[in-house]
N, C-alpha and C positions, 0 to 999 in steps of 0.2 A: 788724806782724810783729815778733815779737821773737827773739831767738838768744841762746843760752844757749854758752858753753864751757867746756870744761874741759881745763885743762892738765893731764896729766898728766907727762909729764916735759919740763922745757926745751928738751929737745936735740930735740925728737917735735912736729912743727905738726900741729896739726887736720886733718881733711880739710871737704871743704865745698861746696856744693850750686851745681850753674849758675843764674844767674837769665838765662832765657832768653825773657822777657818775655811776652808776652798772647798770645797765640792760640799758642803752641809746645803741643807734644804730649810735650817731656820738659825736666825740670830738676829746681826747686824747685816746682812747683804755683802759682806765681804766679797768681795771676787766673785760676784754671780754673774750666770752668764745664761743665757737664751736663747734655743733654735728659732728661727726665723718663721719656721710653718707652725709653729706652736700656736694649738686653735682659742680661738677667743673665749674667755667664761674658763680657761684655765684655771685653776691654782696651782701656784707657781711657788711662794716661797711664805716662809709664816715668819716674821719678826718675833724678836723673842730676847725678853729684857727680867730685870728685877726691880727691887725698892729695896733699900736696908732697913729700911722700918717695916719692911712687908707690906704698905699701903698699897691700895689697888692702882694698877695703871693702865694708860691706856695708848694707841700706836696711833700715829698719823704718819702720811704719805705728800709730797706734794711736788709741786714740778713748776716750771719756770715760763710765766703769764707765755712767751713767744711760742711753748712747744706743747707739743698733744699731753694730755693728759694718760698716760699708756698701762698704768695700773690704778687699783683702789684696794685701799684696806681695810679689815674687819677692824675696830678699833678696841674691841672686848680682847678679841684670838689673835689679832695679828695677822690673820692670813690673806694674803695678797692676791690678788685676780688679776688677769691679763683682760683689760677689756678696749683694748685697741688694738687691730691686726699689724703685725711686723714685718718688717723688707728693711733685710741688711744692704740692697745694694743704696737705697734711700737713705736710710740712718741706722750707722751700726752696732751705737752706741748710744744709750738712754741715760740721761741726768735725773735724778731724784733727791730730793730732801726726806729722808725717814727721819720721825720725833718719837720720843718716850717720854710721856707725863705722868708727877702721883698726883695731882692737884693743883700742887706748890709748886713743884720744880719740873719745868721742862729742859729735856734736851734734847739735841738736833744735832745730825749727821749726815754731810755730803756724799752718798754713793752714784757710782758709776755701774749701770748693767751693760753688760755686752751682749751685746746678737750675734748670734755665730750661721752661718752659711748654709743651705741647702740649695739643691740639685732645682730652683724651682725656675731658672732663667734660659730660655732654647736661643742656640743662637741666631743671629741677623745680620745680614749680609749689606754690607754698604758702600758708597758709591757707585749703586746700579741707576741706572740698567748698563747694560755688557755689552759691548759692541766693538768687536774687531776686524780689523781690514785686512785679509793676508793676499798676500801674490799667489798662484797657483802657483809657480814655480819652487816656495818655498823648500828647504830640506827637511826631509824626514827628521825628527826629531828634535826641531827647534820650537824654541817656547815664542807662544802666540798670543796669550793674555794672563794677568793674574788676577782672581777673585779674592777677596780678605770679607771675614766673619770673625764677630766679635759673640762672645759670651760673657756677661757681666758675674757671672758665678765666678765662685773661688776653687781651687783645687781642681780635680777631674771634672767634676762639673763642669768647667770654665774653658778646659782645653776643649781643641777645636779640631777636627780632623776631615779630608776632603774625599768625596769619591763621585761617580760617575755615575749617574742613571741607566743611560744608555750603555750595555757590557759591546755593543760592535759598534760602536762609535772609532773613527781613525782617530780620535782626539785621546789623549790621556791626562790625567789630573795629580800636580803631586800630594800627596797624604799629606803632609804637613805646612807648606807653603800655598796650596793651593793655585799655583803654576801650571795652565794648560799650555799642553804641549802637542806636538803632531805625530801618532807614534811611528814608533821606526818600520820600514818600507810601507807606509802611506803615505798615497800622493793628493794632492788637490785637482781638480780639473772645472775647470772653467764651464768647458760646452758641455759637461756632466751633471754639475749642480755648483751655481752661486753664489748659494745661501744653504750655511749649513745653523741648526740650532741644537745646542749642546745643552743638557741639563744638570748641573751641579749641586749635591749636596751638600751641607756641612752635619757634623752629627759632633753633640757634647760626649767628654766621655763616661758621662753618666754620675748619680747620683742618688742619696736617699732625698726623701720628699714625702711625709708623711706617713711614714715609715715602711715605704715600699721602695723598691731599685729605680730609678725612671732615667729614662734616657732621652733626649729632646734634641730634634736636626729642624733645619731650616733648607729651602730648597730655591737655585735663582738657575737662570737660562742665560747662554754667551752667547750672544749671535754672531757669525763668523761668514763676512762677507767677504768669497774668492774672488781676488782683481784679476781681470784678464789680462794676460799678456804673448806676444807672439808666437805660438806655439806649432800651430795647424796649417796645413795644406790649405787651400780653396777647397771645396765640397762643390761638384755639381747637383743641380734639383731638377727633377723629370728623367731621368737615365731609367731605362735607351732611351736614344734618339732615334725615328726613325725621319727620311723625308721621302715626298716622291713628285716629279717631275713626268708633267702626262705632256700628250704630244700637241698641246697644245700653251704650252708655258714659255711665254716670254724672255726675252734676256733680258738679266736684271730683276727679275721677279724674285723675290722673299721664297726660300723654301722650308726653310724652319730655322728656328732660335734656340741656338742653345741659353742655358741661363746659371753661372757659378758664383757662389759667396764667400765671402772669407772665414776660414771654420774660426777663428778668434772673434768671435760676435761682440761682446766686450768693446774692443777697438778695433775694427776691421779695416781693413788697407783697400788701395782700391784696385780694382782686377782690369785687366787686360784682355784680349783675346787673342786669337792666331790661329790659322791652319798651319800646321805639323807639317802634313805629306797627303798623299791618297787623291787631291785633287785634279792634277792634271789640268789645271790653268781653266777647268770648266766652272768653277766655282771660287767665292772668296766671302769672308766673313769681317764683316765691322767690329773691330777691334772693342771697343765698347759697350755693344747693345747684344752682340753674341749671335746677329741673323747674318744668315747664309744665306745668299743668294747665288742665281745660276748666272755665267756670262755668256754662253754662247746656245743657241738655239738647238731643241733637243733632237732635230733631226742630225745635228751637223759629231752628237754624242756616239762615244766608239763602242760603251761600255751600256749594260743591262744594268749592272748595281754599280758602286762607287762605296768606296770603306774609306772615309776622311778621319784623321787623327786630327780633332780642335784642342789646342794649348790654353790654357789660363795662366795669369803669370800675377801676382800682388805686388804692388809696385808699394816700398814702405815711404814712412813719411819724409823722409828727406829724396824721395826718385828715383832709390833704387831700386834692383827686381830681389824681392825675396822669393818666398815660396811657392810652387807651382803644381799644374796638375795636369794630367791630358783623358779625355773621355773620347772614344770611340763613337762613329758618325754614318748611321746605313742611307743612302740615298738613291733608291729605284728607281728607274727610267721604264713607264709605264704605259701601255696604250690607257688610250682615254674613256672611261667607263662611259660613254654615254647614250645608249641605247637599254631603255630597259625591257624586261621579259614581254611579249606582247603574245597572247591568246589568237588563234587563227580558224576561220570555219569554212567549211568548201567555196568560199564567195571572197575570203579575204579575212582580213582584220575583224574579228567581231567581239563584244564583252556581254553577248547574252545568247544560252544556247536553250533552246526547250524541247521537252522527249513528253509523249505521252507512254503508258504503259499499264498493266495491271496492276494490282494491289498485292502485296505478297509472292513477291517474285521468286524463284527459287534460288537459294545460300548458293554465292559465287557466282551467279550469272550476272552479264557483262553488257552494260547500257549499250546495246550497239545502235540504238539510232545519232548516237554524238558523233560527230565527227569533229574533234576538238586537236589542235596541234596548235603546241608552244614553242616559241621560239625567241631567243636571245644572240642581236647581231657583233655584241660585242667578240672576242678575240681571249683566248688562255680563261688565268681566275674571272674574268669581271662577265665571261659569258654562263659562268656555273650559278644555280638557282634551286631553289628546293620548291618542290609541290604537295599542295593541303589542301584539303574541305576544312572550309569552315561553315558552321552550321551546326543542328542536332547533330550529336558524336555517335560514332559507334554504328549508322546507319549505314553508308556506304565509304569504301575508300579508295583513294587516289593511287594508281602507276603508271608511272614511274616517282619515286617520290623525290628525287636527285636528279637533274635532265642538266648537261652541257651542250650548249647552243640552242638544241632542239630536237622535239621529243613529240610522241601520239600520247594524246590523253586516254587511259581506260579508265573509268567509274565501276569499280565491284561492288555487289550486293555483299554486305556482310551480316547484316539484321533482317531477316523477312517478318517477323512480327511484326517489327516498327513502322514497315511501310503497310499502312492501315488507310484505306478511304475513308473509313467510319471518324478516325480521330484527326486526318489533316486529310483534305480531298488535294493540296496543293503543298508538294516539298522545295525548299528553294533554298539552294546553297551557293557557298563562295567558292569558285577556285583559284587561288592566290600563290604567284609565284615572288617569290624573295631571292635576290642574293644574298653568296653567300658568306665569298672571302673580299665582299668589296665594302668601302669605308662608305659609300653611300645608298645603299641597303636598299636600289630601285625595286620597286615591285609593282605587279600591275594583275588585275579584279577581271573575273569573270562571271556573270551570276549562271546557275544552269538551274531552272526550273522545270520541276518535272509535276505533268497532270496525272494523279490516281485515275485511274479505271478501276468503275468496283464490278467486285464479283460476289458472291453468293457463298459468302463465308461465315456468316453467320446465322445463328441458330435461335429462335423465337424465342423470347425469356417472357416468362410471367411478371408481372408485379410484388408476388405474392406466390409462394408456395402453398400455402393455404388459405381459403376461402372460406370461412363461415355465414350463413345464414340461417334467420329465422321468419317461418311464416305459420301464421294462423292455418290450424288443420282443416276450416271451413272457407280457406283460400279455393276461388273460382277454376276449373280449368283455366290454363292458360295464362295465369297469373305471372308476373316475374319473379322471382325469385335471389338472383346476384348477378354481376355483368361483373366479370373476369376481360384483365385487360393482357395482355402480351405483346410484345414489341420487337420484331427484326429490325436491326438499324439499317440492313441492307436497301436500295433505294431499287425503286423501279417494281417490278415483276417477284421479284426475289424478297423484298420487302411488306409484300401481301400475304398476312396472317389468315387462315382458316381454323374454326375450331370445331370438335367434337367432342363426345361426353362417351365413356365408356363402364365398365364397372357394374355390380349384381346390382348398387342402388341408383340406377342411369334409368329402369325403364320409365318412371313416371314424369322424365323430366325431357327437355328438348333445349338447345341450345342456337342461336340465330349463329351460321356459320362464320360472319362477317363481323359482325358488331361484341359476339362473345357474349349478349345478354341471356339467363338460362329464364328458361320457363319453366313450368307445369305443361305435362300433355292437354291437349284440349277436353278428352274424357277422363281426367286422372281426377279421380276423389280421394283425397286423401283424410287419414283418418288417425290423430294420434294416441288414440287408445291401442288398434294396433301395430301400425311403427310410428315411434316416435321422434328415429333417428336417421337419416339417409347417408351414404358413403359412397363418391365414386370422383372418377378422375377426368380431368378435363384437358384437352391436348391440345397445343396450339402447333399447326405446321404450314410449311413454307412450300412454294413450288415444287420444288427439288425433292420434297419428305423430309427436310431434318423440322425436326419438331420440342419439344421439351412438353413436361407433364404437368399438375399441380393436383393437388387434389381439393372436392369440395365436401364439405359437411355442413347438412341441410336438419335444422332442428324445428319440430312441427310443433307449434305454440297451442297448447290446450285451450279448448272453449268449452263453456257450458252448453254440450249438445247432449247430455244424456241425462234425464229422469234419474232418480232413486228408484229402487224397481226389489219390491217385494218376495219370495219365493213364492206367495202365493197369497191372494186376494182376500182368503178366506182362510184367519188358522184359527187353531184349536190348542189350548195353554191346560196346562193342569199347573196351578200354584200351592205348594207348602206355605200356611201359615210361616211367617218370619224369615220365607224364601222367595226372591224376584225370580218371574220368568223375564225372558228375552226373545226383542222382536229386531228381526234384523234388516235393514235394504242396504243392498249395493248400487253403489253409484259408476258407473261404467266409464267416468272422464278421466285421463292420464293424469291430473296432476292438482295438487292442492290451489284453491278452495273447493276448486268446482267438483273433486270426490270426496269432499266431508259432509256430511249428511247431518241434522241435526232432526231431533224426535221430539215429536210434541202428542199429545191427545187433545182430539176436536172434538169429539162428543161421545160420554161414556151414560151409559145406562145401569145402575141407576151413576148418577153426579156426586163430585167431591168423595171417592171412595180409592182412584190408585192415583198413585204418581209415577213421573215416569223420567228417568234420566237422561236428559235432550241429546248426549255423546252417545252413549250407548246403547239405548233402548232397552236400559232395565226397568221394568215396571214391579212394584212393589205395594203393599196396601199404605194407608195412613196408619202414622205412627198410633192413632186415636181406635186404629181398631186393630186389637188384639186376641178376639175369640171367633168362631163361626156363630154363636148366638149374637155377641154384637154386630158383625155381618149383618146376618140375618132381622134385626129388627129394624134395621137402616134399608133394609132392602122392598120393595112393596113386592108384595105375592112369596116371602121368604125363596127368591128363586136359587136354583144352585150352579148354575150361570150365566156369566155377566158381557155383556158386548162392547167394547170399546174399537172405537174408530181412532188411528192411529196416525199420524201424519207425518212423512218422510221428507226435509226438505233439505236441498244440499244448499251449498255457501257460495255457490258462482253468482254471475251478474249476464244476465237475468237468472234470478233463483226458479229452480224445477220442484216440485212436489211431486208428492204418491202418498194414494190415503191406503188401507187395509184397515180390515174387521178381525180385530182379533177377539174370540171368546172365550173364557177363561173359566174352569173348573176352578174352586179352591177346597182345598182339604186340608185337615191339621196332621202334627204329625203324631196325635194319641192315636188315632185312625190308623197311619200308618205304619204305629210298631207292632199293631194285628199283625201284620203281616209284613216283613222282610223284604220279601221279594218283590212288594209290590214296590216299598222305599228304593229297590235299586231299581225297578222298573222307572221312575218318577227320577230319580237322579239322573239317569243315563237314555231318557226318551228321546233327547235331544242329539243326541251321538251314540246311537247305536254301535257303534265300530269301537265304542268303549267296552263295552259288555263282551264283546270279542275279544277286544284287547286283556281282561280279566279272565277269561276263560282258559285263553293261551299262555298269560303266566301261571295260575297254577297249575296247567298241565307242565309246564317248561320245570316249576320247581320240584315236583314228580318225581319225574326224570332225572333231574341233578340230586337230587336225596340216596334215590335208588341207584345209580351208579357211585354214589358215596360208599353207600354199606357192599357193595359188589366188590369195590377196589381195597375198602377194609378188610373183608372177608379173606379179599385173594392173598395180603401178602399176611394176614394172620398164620392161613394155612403152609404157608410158604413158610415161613419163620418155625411152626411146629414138628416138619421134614415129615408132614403127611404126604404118602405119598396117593392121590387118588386117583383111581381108573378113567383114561381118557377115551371120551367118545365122542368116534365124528359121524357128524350127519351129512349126509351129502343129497343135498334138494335140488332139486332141476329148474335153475332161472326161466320163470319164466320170459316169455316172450314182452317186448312193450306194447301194450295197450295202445291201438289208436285212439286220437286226440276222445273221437268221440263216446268211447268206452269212458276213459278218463273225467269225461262232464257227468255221466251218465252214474257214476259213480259217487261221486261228490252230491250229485242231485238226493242218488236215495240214503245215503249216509248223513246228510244233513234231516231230508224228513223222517228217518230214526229218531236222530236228536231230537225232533219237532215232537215227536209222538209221545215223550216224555212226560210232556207238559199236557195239561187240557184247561181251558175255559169253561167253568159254569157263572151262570149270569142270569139273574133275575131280571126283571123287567123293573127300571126305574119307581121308585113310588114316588106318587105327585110330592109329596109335601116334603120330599129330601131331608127324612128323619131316618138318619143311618141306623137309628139305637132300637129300630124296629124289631122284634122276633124273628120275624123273614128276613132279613139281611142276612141273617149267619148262614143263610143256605147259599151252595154257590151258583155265582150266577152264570148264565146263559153266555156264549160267544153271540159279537154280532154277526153281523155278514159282512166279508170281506170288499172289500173297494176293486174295482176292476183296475189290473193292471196300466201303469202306461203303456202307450204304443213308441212300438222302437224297430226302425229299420232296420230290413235283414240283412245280417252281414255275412257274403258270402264265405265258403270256404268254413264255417266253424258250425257250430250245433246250437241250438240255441238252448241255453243254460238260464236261470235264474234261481237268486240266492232263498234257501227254503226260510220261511218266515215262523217265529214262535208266535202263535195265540194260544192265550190263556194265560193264565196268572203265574204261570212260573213254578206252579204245582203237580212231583211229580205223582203218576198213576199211582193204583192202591196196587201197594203189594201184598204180600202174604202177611203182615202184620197187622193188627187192626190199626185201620184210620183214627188218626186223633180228630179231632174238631177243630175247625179254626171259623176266623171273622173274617170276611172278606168284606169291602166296599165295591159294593157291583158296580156304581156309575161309573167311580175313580180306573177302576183296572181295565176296564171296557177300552176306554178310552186311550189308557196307555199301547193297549196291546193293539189296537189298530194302529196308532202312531206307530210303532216298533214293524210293524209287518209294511207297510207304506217305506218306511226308510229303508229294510232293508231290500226291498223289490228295487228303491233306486238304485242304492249301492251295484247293486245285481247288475245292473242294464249297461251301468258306469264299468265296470269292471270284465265284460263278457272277450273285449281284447285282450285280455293277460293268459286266458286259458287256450 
């Protein structure tokens, strides 16, 4: 190291750099030194100086114009950065100039940094590629190429070590030389493989590298091409040989070639031929080409087979005979296959035979109109042949199915399904004979067609298992109705369909035997209000009876053929203030529109005084009248009732109407709480069978009260361990009553009930002023309405339901009569309605008793 000064003035010392010896991290750079992976942007080492005057100073750094610039320094602190990356194996050793200045006096210092070594170099393998030539013959264990790999690292890094990719390689590699060698009892082989490729490693022995272990191999491939060299036999190609001499083969005729190579492919020698032995002067082979030919004529041969030994012999390159081989040589003396299988029919030679027969023959019967016989005129194997249908499978099969020389054909049935007229009126198969142990595989065709005859096998199918139709209930006799179709595929007599119609809903209908179209009977009216629905089955059958069924279902389409139709022409309403009566008609047609009815009023006396609900036939007053005096003064003559004509119209196309008069009582209900009974009277006019129905529950709830307190009673007494005196009564059942005691009874036990009650009734006054004096008297009954008439039904009695008239007031009894109000017109009226319903009831009901 050298140091340079300069004085600039006497009285001013230099300043000047610590030497703070080897391994220090600041002074003068003494002996510094440097790993090579050391990252860039380091700080690396801090210069570090003084001044004897103390003056401030400062560091510089500098390097030499030809080389990198490889550090910089902080000129305040001195501390140095790595800002160029490092590679010892490129330069291992950095030149620098560091300076220290107070102003005045610079000095300056030649340092040397050293780079010292990591693990960062894998090694490489060189002068490749690898290519060696060895003899197969070579010996086990001799060395066959050597690989060299270099690593530019130092130390373990740097060494080099060899190994083998492949662990079953015959190859082995030395660890330290890198010497492939052939391992011991491994052989090379030529006709085995050629070309062998070895794979070689080198691996470093590792190293640090950024402060981690790393280890770095490099990997190169020998190719090792095995030289052929004389090794092998000849090999023959095609073994066995067979040949065969038929009785018609020439002398000198070629019988077969044998054909051998030299197993050393590589450099093969060139071969020779020879017959060995086994010939017997009938035969001789061209030394060259390897063909056998016959010399003498095969009749004049002693021998059936012949076992010839043929020699191959490799003649090397200088002439002489090296290696040899001998392959075995079958050659049969054969008759001449040439006749093939020929089909025969009572006339001779034939290749078409035809059967007619039925359809569905029975499983295993045996086509005996064929007279089919095969025959093959050759001699031993070449007259053996095998027998087959070909055709649809499975239908019938062939015996004998193996025939030598010659044989009867039988055709078995094995499918009777399959033979169908219906699905093939015509079957037509191969019969095809083959040989079987001969090289040229004669065969020869017969066709056998067979014509179906049908028969009467099947059975009429419908199109349709069900049939539906619809027809207007105002359809004509005779009208059509549905045409049902059925189909025997059978042909002829047997395939003529007949139908008929059976079933509880058959009678109005008829069926054309032939064509299956169904009618209506010529007088059948039909009417779907009441059936709407028809069920019956329809049969289709065959000559023979087999037949199949379906069934039809016949829907009668509703027309507007029936009126709305009033209970009666003429009725009679009694209306409550701020209560609708209701007018009813039924419409007798099956099915909506034509049974909706809708209600209107055509002409009311007096006008504009009810309304009337067009669905229901509730009729009601105007909201506008609210009293019987307003009534009344809207009314001319104050009448107390009113006429309205009423009009019934249903919804079908063409629409039907019906008019009815209905007249209408109205009463309020001040009136009506006079009197109770008359209010249920006026509630339940309309449904008599209600006021029944009221009667019969609170007798029912009676009964259920009083067996309440009976059963409380009993287990009271029970619980008290009374014990009270039992007594039986013993009465004498009577006898049962015939039916007609039984009405007879009912009869007068109801007009008890009746007698209850009585009607008195005043005679109307004109001017229908309730609030009169005479009103509070009761009024008078009318006269009753004469019974309907009703046919006599024999075997019963004739009964009728006993009617209440009168106001629902019972007799006086011993108590004095209180006074009441009665409305003579109002109750009049009810109590004849009440006796009229229930005489219907009565007439309705005389079958239940």
């Amino acid at each position: 190291m050298r140091r340079c000064t300069w004085h600039v003035a006497q009285a001013n010392f230099a300043p000047h750099f610590f030497d703070n010896g080897v391994g220090s991290t600041n002074g003068n750079m003494a002996l510094f030194s440097l790993p090579e992976d050391t990252p860039v942007g380091s700080h690396v080492y801090t210069l570090n100086g003084t001044d004897p005057e103390g003056d401030p100073i400062s560091y510089h750094i500098s390097f030499d114009p030809s080389a990198r610039s490889v550090f910089s320094v902080d000129p305040t602190f001195g501390n140095i950065t790595l800002v160029e990356e490092l590679d010892r194996e490129r330069e291992d050793e950095i030149e620098a100039i560091i300076s220290i200045s107070d102003g005045l006096n610079l000095v300056a210092e030649k340092v040397v940094i050293l780079v010292t070594d990591t693990n960062d170099e894998a090694p490489r393998f060189i002068q490749e590629p690898y290519v060696a030539l060895v003899p197969e013959d070579i010996p086990a264990g001799s060395s066959i190429f050597k690989v060299h790999a270099v690593d530019r690292d130092t130390g373990s890094g740097g060494s080099v070590t060899y190994f083998l990719q492949n662990l079953h390689s015959p190859f082995a590699v030395d660890r330290h030389s890198g010497v492939l060698r052939l391992q011991a009892g491994a052989t090379l082989d030529y006709e085995r493989s050629w070309t062998h490729y070895v794979t070689v490693v080198a691996k470093d022995g590792g190293g640090r590298l950024h402060g981690a272990d790393v280890v770095f191999s490099a990997t190169t491939t020998v190719t090792v091409n095995v030289e052929d060299v004389q090794d092998t036999a000849p090999v023959f190609v095609g073994t066995p040989y067979y040949g065969y001499v038929y009785e018609d083969t020439l002398p000198g005729s070629e019988v077969l070639k044998v054909v051998a190579m030299d197993g050393d492919r590589g450099k093969p020698n060139r071969i020779l031929y020879s017959l060995a032995n086994g010939d017997e002067g009938a035969f001789e082979i061209n030394e060259t080409s390897g063909a056998i030919s016959i010399t003498q004529s095969p009749a004049q041969l002693q021998r059936e087979v012949y076992e010839l030994h043929v020699q191959v012999t490799e003649m090397s390159p200088v002439g002489s005979p090296a290696a040899q081989a001998t392959v075995p040589v079958t050659i049969r003396i054969v008759d001449l296959n040439n006749h093939p299988p020929t089909f025969y029919g009572e006339s001779g030679p034939q290749n078409r035979f035809e059967l007619s027969m039925n359809e569905h023959p029975p499983q295993g019967e045996i086509l005996r109109g064929l007279k089919i016989t095969v025959n093959d005129s050759d001699q031993g194997a070449n007259a053996k042949f095998n027998l087959q249908l070909v055709g649809p499978r499975g239908i019938f099969r062939v015996v004998p199915q193996t025939v030598l020389n010659e044989a009867q054909v039988t055709i078995i049935v094995e499918n009777s399904a399959a033979i169908d007229f219906e699905k093939s009126k015509v079957l037509t198969f191969k019969l095809l004979a083959v040989e079987v142990n001969t090289p040229e595989k004669f065969s020869s065709t017969a066709d056998v067609v067979i014509q179906l005859l049908d028969t009467n096998d099947n059975v009429p199918k419908f199109d349709s298992l069900y049939y539906v139709a619809r027809i207007p209930e105002n359809a004509p006799g005779g009208s059509s109705v549905v045409a049902v179709t059925a189909v025997d595929p059978d042909t002829g007599p047997w395939g003529e369909v007949k139908y008929s119609i059976y079933g509880t809903g058959a009678d109005l209908f008829l069926i054309h035997p032939s064509t299956g179209l169904i009618y209506t009977q010529p007088w059948a009216s039909l009417d779907a209000e009441a059936t709407a629905r028809y069920n019956f089955y329809v049969k289709a059958e065959d000559m023979e009876g087999k037949y199949s069924v379906a069934e039809v279902f016949i829907t009668l389409l509703d027309v507007n053929d029936h009126p709305p139709q009033f209970g009666k022409s003429v009725q009679k309403k009694t209306m409550v203030l701020g209560t609708p009566v209701k007018i009813e008609a039924i419409d007798e047609d099956a099915e909506e529109p034509n049974n909706l009815v809708d209600y209107s009023i055509t002409h009311a006396e007096p006008a504009n005084v009810f309304d009337i609900n067009a669905h229901t036939g509730e009729i009601w007053l105007k909201n506008s009248i609210r009293s019987l005096d307003a009534l009344h003064n809207i009314t001319p003559g104050r009448d107390c009732i009113w006429s309205l004509e009423v009009q019934a119209k249903d919804r079908g196309s063409p629409s039907f109407s019906t008019t009815a008069l209905l007249k209408i009582d109205i009463t309020d209900a001040e009136t009506l709480s006079r009197s109770p009974m008359a209010a249920f009277l006026i509630q339940t006019k309309d449904n008599p069978m209600k006021a029944v129905g009221v009667l019969a529950g609170t007798m029912a709830t009676v009964v259920a009260i009083t067996v309440l307190i009976s059963t409380a009673t009993f287990w009271r007494n029970k619980k008290s361990n009374k014990v009270l005196p039992v007594r039986r009564v013993v009465r004498k059942r009577p006898s049962p009553a015939p039916r007609t005691i039984r009405i007879e009874w009912l009869k007068s036990k109801s007009a008890k009930a009746a007698t209850k009650f009585m009607l008195k009734e005043k005679p109307p006054n004109e001017n229908c002023n309730n609030n009169s004096p005479e009103s509070s008297l009761p009024p008078r009954a009318p006269a009753l309405p004469p019974p309907p008439s009703v046919a006599p039904s024999t075997g019963a009695a004739h009964w009728t339901v006993p009617t209440v008239s009168g106001s629902l007031t019972p007799q006086p009894t011993q108590h004095p009569p209180k006074p009441k109000t009665m409305g003579s017109p109002i109750q009049s009226t009810l109590i004849s309605e009440l006796k009229q319903k229930f005489e219907k009831k009565s007439v309705h009901n005389k079958a239940y008793f």
